[in-house]
C-alpha positions in Angstrom: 89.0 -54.7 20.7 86.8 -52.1 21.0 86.5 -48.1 21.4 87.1 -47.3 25.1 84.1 -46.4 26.6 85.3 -42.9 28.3 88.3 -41.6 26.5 91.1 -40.3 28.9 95.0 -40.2 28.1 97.7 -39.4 30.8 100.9 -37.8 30.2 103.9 -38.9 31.8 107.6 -37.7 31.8 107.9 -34.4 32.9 107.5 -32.5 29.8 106.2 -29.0 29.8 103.8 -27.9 26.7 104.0 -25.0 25.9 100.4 -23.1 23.9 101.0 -24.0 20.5 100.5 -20.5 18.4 97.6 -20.8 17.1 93.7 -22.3 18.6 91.0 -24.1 16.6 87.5 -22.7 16.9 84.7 -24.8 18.7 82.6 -25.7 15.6 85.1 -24.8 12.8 88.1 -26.6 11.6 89.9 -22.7 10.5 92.6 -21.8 12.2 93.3 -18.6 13.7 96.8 -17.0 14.6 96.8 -16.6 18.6 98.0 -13.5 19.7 101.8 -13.1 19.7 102.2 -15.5 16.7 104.5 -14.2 13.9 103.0 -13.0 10.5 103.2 -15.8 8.2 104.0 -18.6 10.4 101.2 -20.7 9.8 101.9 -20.5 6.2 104.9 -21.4 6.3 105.0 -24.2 8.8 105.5 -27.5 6.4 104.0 -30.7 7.5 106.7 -32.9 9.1 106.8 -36.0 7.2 107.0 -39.4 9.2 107.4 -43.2 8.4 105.3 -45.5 9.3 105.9 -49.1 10.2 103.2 -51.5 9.9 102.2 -54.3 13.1 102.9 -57.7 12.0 100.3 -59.4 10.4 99.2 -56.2 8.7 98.9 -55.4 5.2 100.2 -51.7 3.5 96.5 -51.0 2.7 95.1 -52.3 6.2 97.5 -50.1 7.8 96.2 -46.9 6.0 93.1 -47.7 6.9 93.4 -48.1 10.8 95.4 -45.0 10.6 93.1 -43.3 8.4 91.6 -41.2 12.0 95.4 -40.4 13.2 96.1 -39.2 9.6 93.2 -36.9 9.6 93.8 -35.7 13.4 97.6 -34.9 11.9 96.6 -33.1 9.0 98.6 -30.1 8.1 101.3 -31.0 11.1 102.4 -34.4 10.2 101.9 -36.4 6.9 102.3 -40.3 7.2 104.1 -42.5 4.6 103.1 -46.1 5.5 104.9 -49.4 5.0 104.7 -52.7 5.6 106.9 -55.4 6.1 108.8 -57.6 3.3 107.4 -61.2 4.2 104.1 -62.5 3.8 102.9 -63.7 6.4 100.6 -67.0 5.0 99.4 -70.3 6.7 99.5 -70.5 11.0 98.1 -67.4 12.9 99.8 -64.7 14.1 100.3 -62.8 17.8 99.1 -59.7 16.5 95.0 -60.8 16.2 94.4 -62.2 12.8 93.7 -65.5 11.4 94.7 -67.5 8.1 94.8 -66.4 5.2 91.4 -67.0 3.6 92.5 -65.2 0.3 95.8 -66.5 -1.3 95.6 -64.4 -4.1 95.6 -60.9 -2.7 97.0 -58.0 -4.3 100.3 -57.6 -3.1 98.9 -54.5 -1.0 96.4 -56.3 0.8 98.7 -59.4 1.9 99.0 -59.6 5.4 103.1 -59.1 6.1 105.5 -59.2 9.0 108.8 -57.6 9.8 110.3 -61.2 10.7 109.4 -64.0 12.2 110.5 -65.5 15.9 110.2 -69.6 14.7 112.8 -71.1 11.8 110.2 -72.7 9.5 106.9 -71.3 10.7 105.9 -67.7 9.5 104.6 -67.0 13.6 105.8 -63.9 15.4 105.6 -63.7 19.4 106.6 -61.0 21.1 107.1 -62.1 24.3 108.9 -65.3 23.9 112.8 -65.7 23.9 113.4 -66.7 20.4 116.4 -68.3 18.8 115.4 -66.7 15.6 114.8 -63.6 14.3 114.0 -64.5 11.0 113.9 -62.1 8.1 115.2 -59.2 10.6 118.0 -58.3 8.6 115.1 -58.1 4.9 113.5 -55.9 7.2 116.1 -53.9 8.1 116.6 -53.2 4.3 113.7 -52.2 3.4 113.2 -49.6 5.9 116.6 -48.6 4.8 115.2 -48.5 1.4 112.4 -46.3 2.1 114.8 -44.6 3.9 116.3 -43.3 1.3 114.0 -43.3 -1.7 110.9 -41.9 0.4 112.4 -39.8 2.3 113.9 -37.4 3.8 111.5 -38.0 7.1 111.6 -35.7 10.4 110.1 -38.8 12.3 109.1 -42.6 12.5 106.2 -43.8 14.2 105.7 -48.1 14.4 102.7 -50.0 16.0 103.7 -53.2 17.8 106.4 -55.3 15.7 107.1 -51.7 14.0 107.5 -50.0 16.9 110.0 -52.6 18.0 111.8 -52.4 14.4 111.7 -48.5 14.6 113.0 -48.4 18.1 116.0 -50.4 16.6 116.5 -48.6 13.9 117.0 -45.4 15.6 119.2 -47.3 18.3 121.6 -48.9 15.0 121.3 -45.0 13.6 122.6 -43.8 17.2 125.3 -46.4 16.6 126.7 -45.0 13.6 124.4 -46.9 11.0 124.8 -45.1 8.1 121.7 -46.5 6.8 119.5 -45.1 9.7 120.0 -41.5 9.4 118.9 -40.6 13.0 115.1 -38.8 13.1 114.1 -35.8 15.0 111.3 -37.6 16.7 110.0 -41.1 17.4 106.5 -42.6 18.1 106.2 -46.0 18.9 102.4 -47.4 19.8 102.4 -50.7 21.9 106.0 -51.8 21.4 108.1 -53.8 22.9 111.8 -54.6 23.2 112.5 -57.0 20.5 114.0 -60.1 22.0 116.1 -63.1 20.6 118.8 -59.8 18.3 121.7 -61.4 19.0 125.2 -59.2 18.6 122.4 -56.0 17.7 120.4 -56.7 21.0 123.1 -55.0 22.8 122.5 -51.4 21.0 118.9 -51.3 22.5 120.4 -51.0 26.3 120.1 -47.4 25.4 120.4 -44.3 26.0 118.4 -43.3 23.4 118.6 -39.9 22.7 116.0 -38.5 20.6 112.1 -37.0 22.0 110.2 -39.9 22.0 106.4 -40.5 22.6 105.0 -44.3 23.6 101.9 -44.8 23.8 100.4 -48.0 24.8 96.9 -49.1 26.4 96.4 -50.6 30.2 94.0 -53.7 28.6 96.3 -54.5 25.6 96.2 -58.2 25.9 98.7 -58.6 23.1 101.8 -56.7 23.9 101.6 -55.7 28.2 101.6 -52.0 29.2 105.1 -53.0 30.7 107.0 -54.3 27.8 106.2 -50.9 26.3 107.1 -49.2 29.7 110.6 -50.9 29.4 111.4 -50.0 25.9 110.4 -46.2 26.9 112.8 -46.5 29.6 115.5 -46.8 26.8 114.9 -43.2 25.9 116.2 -40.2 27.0 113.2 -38.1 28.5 110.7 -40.6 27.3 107.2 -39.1 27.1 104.4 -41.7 27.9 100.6 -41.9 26.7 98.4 -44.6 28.0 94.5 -45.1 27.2 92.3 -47.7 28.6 91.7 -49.5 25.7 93.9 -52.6 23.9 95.8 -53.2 20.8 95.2 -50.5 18.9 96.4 -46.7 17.6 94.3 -44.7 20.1 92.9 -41.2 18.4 89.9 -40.1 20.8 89.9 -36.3 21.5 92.5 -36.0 24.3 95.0 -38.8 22.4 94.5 -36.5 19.5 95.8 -33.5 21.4 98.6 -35.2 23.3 100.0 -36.1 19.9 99.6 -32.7 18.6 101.1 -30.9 22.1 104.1 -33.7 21.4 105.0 -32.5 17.2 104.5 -28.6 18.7 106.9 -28.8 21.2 109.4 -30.1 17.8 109.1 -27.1 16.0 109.3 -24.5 18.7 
């Protein structure tokens, strides 16, 4: 999966951006107060502080790594706090573009982990199968809960792929009444998906969601369609969509990196 060629992102949804107050000079990364901005503003603007939920088959290291570029793109508006998910994912290969494990004796940040799996006695994840199984869900569940509450407080969430799909739930058990799942002020969910196979908790995904939500998802992404993201944005309120032509993958070219930055402005207007 490689770096698209010609980077281009579309906007989708109807929102209106308004000039954030403030501009970045050409060949500088200081930051200048744009006319009209309020004395001190900048300086006192805090960083919103967001969750992040690992794809499956990803370790808590990995995932800092492949969003080291989003992190430094966010810095100053948005601070990530990454996790991973609470089973190891050893032995058959995944969905999500990884092999065996070649190293059983990784430190613990560096083993590949899921959210939970879609097969009984397999540790496999598909995403677009109907399962019988969600296996581990309700572990994973927990420990966002967890981190939830000894992390946080968090203004947002943001998942990739299996994340995305146990973020979108979370805020949809939160909406619910979930005491656990204190509901965010944002969302951002990269190539999700609808989880499938929830059982009784399935039916709190019908939506609608109602919380600003951005989905961003790429038209070649072999792993999880552009429409099974499409369908979980339609379970939001005013979704706000951001495709690329690249696959599975956290897109942060130039005009991906503004589109994220336009989407946390309009938050703290």
């Amino acid at each position: 999966m490689g770096t698209p060629a010609r980077p281009e992102a579309r906007l989708r949804g109807g929102a209106i951006w308004s000039r954030p107050p403030y501009f970045r000079l050409p060949l500088g990364e200081r930051l200048l107060p744009a006319r009209g901005a309020l004395p001190g503003e900048m300086a006192a603007r805090q960083p919103l502080r967001v969750l992040a939920l690992a794809g499956f088959r990803q370790s808590e290291r990995g995932f800092r790594e492949k969003t080291g570029a989003l992190r430094k793109a966010l810095r100053g508006r948005a601070e990530l706090v990454c996790l991973s998910g609470p089973h190891r994912v050893s032995g058959a290969e995944g969905s999500e573009g990884a092999g065996p494990d070649s190293e059983p004796c990784l430190p613990p940040e560096e083993q590949p982990r899921g959210w939970w799996f879609s097969e009984q006695e397999a540790d496999v994840f598909n995403a677009l199968s109907q399962p019988t199984v969600c296996r581990g869900l309700e572990e994973a569940l927990g420990t966002v809960a967890q981190a939830l509450k000894r992390l946080g407080p968090f203004d947002g969430l943001l998942g990739f792929s299996q994340g995305a799909a146990l973020a979108a739930l979370v805020c949809a058990l939160g909406q619910a009444g979930d005491a656990r799942f204190p509901l965010p002020k944002f969302i951002i969910l990269v190539s999700g998906f609808c989880p499938r196979g929830l059982g009784p908790e399935e039916s709190v995904l019908q939506g609608p969601l109602s919380l600003p939500s951005l989905h961003v998802f790429g038209d070649t992404d072999c792993v999880i369609p552009s429409q099974e993201s499409m369908q979980l944005a339609s379970r939001f309120t005013g979704a706000i969509t951001l495709t690329h032509p690249g696959g599975h993958f956290i897109p942060v070219a130039a005009a991906q990196r503004q589109a994220y930055l336009n989407f946390l402005d309009q938050l703290t207007e």
